[in-house]
C-alpha positions in Angstrom: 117.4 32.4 -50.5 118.0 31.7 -47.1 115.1 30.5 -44.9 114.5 31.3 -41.3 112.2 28.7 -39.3 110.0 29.3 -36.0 108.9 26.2 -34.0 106.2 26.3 -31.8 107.9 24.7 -29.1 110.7 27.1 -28.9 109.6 30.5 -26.4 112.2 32.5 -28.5 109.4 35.5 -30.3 110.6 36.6 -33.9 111.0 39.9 -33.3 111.3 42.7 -36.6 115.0 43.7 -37.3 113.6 47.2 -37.9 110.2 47.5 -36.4 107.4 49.3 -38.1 105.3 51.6 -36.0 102.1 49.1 -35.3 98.8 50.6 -36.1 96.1 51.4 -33.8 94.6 48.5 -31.9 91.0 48.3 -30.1 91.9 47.2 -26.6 89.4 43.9 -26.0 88.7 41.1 -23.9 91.9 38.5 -25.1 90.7 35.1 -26.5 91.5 32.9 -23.6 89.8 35.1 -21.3 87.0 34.9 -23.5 86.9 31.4 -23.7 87.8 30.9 -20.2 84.5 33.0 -19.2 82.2 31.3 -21.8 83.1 27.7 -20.1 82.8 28.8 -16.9 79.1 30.9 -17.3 78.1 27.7 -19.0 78.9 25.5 -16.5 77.6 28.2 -14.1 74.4 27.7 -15.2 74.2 23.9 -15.6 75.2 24.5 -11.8 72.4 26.8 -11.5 69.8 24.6 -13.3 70.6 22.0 -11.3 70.6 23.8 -7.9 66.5 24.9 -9.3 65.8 21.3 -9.5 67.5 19.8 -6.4 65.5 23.1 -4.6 62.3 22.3 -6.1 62.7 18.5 -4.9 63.5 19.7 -1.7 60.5 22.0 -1.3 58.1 19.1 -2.6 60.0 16.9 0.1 59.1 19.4 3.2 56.0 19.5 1.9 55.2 16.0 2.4 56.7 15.4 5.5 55.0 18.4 7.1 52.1 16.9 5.6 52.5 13.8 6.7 53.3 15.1 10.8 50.2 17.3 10.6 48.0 14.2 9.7 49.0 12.0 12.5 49.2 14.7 14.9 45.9 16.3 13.8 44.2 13.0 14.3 46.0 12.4 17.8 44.9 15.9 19.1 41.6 15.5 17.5 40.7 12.4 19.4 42.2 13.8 22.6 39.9 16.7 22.2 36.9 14.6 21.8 37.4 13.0 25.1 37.7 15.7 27.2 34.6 17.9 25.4 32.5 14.4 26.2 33.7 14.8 30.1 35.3 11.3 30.3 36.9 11.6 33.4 40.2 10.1 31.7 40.3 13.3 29.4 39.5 15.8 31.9 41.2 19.6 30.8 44.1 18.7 33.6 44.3 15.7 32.4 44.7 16.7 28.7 47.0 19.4 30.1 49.3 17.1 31.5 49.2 14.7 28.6 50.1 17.4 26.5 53.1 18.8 28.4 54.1 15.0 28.7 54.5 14.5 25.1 56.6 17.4 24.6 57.2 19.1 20.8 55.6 17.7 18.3 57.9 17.3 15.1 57.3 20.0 12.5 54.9 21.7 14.7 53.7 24.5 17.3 50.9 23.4 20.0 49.5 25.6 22.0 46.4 25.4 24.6 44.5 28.4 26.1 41.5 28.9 28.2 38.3 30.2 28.3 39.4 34.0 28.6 42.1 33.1 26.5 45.2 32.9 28.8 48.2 30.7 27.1 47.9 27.7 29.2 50.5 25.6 27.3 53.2 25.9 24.6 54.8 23.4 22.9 58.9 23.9 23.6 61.4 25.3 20.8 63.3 22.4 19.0 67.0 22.1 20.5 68.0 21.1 16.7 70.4 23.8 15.8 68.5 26.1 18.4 68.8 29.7 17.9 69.3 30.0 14.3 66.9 30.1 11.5 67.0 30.4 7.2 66.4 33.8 5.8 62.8 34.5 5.6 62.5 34.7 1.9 64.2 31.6 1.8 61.7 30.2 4.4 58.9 32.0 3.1 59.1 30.4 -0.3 59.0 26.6 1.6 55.9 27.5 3.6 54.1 24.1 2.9 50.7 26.0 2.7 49.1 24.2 5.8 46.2 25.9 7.7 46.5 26.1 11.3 44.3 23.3 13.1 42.1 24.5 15.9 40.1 22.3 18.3 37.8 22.9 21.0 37.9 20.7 24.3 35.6 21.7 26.8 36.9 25.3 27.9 40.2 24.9 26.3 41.5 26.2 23.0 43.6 23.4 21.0 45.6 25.3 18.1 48.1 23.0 16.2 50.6 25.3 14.1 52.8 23.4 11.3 56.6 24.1 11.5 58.9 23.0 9.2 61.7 26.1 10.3 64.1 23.2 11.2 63.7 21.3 7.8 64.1 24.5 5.9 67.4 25.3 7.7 68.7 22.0 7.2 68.2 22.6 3.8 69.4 26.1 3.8 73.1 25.1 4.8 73.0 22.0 2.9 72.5 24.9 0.1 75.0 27.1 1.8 77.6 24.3 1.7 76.9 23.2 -1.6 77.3 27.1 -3.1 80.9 27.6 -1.4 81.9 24.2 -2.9 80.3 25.3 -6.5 82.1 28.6 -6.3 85.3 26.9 -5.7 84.8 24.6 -8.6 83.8 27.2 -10.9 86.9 29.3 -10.3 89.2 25.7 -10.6 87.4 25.5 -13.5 87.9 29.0 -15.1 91.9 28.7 -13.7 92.0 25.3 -15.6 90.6 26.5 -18.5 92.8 29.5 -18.6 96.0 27.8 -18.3 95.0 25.1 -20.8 93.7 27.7 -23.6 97.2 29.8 -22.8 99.1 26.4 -23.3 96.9 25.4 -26.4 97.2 29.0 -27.7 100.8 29.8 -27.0 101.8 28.7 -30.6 100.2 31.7 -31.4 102.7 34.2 -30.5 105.0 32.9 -32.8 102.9 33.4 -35.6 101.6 37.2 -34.4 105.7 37.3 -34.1 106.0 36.2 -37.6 103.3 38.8 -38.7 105.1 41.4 -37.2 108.2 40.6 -38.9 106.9 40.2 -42.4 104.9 43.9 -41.9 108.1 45.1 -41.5 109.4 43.9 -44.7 111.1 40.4 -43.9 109.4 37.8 -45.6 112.0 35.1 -45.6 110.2 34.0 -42.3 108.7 30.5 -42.4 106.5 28.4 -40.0 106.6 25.1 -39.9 103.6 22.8 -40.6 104.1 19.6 -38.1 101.4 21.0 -35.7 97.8 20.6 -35.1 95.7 20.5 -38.0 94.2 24.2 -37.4 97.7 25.8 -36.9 99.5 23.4 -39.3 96.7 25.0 -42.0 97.7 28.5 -40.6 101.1 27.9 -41.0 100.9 26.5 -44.3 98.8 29.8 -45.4 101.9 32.2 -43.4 104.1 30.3 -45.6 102.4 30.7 -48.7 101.5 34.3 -48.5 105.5 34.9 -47.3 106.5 33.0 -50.3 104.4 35.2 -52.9 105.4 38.4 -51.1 109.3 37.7 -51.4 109.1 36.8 -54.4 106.9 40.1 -55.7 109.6 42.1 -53.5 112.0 40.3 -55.7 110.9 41.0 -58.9 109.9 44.6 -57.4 113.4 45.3 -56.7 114.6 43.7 -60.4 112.0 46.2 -62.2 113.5 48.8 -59.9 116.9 48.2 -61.1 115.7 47.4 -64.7 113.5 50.6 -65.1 117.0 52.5 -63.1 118.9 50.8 -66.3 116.6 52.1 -68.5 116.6 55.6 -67.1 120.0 56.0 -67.0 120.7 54.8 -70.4 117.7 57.6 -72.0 119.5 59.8 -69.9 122.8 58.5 -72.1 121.2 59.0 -75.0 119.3 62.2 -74.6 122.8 63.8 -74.0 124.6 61.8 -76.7 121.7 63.1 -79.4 122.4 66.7 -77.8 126.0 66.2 -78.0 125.8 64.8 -81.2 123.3 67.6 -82.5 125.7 70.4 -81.3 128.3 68.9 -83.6 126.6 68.7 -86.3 125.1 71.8 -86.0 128.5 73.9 -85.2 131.1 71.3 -86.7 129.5 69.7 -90.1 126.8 72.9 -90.5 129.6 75.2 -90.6 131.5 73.1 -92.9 129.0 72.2 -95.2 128.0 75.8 -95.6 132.3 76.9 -96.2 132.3 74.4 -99.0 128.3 76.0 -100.3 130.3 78.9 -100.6 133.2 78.2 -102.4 131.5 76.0 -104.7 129.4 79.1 -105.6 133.1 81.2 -105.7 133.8 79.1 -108.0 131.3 79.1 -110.3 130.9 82.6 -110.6 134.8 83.0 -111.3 134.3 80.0 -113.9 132.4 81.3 -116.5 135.3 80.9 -119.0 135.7 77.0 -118.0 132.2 75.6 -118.6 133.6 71.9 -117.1 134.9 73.9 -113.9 131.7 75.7 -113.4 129.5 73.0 -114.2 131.1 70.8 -111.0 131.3 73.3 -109.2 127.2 73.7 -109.1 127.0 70.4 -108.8 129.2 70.9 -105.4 126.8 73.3 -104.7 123.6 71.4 -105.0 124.9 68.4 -103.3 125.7 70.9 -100.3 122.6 72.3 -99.9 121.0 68.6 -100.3 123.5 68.1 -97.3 122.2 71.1 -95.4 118.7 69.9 -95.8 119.5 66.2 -94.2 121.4 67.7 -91.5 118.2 69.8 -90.7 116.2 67.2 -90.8 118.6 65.5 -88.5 118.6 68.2 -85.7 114.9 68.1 -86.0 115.1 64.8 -84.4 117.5 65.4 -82.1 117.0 68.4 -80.3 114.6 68.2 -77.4 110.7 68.2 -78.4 109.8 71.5 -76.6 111.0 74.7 -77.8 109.4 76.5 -74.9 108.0 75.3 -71.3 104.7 76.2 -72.1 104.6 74.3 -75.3 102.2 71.0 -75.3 103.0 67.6 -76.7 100.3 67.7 -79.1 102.7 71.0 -80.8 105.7 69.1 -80.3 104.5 66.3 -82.3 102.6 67.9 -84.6 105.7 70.4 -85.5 108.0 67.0 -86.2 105.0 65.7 -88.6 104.8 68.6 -90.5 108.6 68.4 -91.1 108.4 64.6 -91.7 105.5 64.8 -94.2 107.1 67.4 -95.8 110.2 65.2 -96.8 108.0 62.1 -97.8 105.1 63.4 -99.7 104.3 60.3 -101.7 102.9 59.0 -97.8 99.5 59.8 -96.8 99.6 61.2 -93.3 96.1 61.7 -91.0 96.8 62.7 -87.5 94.1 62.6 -84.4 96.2 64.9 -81.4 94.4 65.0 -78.3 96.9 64.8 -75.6 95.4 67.8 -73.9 96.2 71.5 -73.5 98.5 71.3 -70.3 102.3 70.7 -71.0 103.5 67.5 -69.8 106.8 66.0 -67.8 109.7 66.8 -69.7 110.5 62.7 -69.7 107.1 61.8 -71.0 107.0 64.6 -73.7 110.3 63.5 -74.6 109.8 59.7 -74.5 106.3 60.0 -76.6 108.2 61.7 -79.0 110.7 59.4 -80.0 108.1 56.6 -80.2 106.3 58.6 -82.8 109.8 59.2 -84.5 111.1 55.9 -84.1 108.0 54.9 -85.2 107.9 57.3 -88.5 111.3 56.5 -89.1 110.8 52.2 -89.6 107.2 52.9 -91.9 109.9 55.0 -94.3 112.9 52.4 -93.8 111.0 48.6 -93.5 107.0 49.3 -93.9 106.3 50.3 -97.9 103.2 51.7 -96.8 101.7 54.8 -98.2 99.3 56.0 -95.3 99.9 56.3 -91.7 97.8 57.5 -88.8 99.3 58.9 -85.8 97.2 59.2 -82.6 97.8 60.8 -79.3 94.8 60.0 -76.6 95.0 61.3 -72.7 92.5 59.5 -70.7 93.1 60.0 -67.2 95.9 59.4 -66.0 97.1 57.4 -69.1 98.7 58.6 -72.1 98.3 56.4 -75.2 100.2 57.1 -78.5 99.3 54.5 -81.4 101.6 55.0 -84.7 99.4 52.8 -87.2 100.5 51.9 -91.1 99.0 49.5 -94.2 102.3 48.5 -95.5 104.1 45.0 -95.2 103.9 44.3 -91.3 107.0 44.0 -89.1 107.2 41.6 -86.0 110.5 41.4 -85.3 111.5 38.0 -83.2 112.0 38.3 -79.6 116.1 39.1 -79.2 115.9 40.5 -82.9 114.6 43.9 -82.4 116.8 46.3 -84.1 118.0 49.5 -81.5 115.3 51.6 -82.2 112.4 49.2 -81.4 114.7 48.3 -78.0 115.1 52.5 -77.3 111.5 52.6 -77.5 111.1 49.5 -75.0 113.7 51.2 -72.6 111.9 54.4 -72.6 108.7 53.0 -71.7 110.1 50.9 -68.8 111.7 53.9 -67.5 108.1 55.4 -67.0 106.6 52.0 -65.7 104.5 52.0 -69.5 103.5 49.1 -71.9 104.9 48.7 -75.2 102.9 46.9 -78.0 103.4 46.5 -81.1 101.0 44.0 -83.5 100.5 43.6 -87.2 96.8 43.5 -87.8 94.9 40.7 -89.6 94.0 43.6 -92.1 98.0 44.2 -92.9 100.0 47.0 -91.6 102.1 47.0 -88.2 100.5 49.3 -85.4 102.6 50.3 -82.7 100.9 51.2 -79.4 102.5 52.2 -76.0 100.6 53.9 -72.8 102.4 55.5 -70.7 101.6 56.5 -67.0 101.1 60.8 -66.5 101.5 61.2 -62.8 104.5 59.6 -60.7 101.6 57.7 -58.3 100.7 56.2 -61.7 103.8 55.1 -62.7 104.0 53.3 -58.8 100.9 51.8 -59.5 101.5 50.2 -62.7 105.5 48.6 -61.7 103.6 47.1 -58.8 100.8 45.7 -61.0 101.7 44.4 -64.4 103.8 46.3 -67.2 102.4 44.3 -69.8 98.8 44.4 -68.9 96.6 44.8 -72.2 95.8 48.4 -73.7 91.5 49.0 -73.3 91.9 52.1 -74.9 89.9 52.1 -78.5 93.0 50.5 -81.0 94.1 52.4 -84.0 92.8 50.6 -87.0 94.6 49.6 -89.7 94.8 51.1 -92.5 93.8 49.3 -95.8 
């Protein structure tokens, strides 16, 4: 059997010579794209965690530094204030005025210095660091170092000393604006990475869905080889596996096929040779047999003068009518086992026993018929009742026995027929079966059956066969096992 190969570094797809309509798939997320957006959310929110720390550093850092600016400038207005409230005439409010607009802005804060009815007299200028723009005010908000405002009295004037850390907090703000762009752009390189490398790392893949496809539609001499990574070389190794077990049950599917056609068709041969043959007899050797009844009885009535004559000629006669009764008992066995379509199995078989026990009295028969009231298939009627005459016909020819039991069960969709005697046993060696053991093996393959046939430890030889009812049955047991054991109660023995 010729072997076809798919390498994983070849982009030709195995496609299905005739392809099977593919069931209904649930649309999903594909794996790469999945994995590609686990990586990147992960490493979105180490990004994140770390953004939450470096934030929370920075916060504590404003904090100190507008801690630190309040201090010193706290304890320079402080001491300013004192002087002029005292009246030195070196801190006079002009003075202290000028002093103040001298020094300018204080870093990280807001001075302002109003007089007795409350009139801004000074205010410290804006910053020119990045002048005119400012952080959100959430973002702000949520650095507020949580410093009071200082106010002072100095004589008439009003000292209030305001902390300010706007500029810090928008330094920091764009430092975290900057920061975010560059993050974005490194998740995205990240999840493009990732995507290209899973696609590359997965693209092996499609030659095994390919190899799927092509062994649903009923090609199984596809193979994969197993030189790859570890996880696809174990995938492979599996494809291979399961391919090789499903050609070979195809294989043996399509022998049983052409074994259980054989089969058929030779029952078929025979059915219409034991009709053909039955005809003959009946119109061909009947008729004769019956012209040579009569003119043996011509004779002896026209004899009565010659007692030697007369005398052969009644033993003509008897030896006719002996041959009238054998061919009789010959077209009982021939002709087809229902009379009528509406008669059942169970009649058919248990009109041939009462012939058959009628010609061999000195055997004890006991029959247990219980293959239901509904006629059967025409090839199982037929087939059951040659394996009870077969059957009947080896206990008179091999078996010496002097009881038999004959026993037909229907259990589901199973028909069982056991033919059980106590005489001497026959197992006949495999190859040696005479034709009547082999017609009952052919019959039962045609219906996809099992054949067995044992000699108890007690003595005897039973012969059991179950045979498939319904044509789903008989699929179900060729793709199974036709010689799987019988679980149906045996027929004993009889001692």
């Amino acid at each position: 059997m010729n072997s076809e190969t798919c390498t994983f570094d070849e982009a030709a797809a195995v496609t299905p010579s005739e392809p099977a309509p593919a069931p209904a798939v649930r649309r999903s997320l594909s794996l790469r794209l999945r994995v590609s957006l686990v990586l990147t959310t992960l490493a979105a929110a180490l990004v994140m965690a770390g953004t939450l720390m470096w934030l929370h550093d920075a916060r504590t850092a404003i904090g100190e530094e507008v801690t630190a600016a309040h201090r010193v400038a706290a304890q320079w207005l402080m001491v300013s204030a004192q002087g002029t409230a005292a009246g030195d005439p070196a801190w006079s409010e002009d003075r202290l005025l000028a002093h103040l607009n001298a020094v300018g802005r204080i870093r990280a804060h807001q001075l302002e210095a109003r007089g007795a009815n409350g009139q801004l007299l000074y205010r410290s200028p804006p910053s020119a660091y990045k002048i005119g723009r400012d952080a959100p005010e959430w973002f702000a908000r949520w650095f507020e170092p949580g410093l009071p405002t200082l106010t002072l009295k100095a004589s008439s004037l009003s000292l209030s000393l305001q902390p300010d850390p706007s500029r810090s907090v928008l330094d920091l703000w764009d430092d975290l604006s900057a920061a975010a762009s560059r993050a974005l752009l490194a998740l995205l390189g990240l999840f493009a990475g990732c995507w290209f490398a899973i696609d590359r790392a997965l693209k092996p893949l499609g030659q095994v869905m390919a190899a799927l496809d092509r062994a649903g539609s009923g090609n199984f001499e596809t193979r994969l080889p197993t030189d790859g990574p570890a996880e696809l070389a174990y995938l492979a190794a599996a494809f291979n596996g399961m391919a090789g077990k499903l050609d070979a049950a195809v294989a043996d599917n399509v022998r049983l096929n052409h074994e259980q056609a054989v089969a058929q068709a030779i029952t078929e041969r025979l059915e219409a040779d034991r009709i053909a043959i039955s005809r003959e007899l009946h119109d061909e050797l009947g008729q004769s047999i019956t012209a040579v009844a009569a003119l043996a009885g011509a004779i002896v009535q026209r004899s009565g003068d010659a007692p030697q004559i007369r005398h052969s000629a009644e033993v003509i006669r008897d030896v006719a009518s002996r041959m009238q009764d054998d061919v009789r008992a010959l077209l009982t066995r021939l002709r087809p086992p229902r009379n009528t379509p509406d008669q059942t199995l169970d009649d058919a078989v248990r009109s041939y026993l009462a012939t058959w026990s009628q010609r061999h009295p000195d055997i004890a028969l006991h029959s247990e018929l219980f293959a239901g009231p509904q006629p059967l298939a025409d090839d199982l009627t037929l087939a059951a009742l040659r394996i009870v005459q077969e059957s009947c016909t080896n206990i008179v020819r091999h078996a010496l026995a002097d009881r038999v039991r004959i026993r037909l069960l229907r259990e589901g969709a199973l028909l069982t027929i056991e033919v059980a005697d106590n005489g001497r046993g026959i197992l006949p060696a495999p190859g040696q079966a005479g034709f009547g053991l082999a017609g009952m093996r052919e019959r039962v393959n045609a219906l996809s059956g099992s054949l067995e046939i044992s000699s108890p430890p007690g003595g005897g030889t039973r012969v059991r066969a179950r045979l498939p009812i319904t044509p789903e049955g008989r699929s179900a047991a060729a793709a199974t096992s036709l010689a799987e054991a019988a679980t149906a109660s045996p027929c004993p023995a009889l001692s």
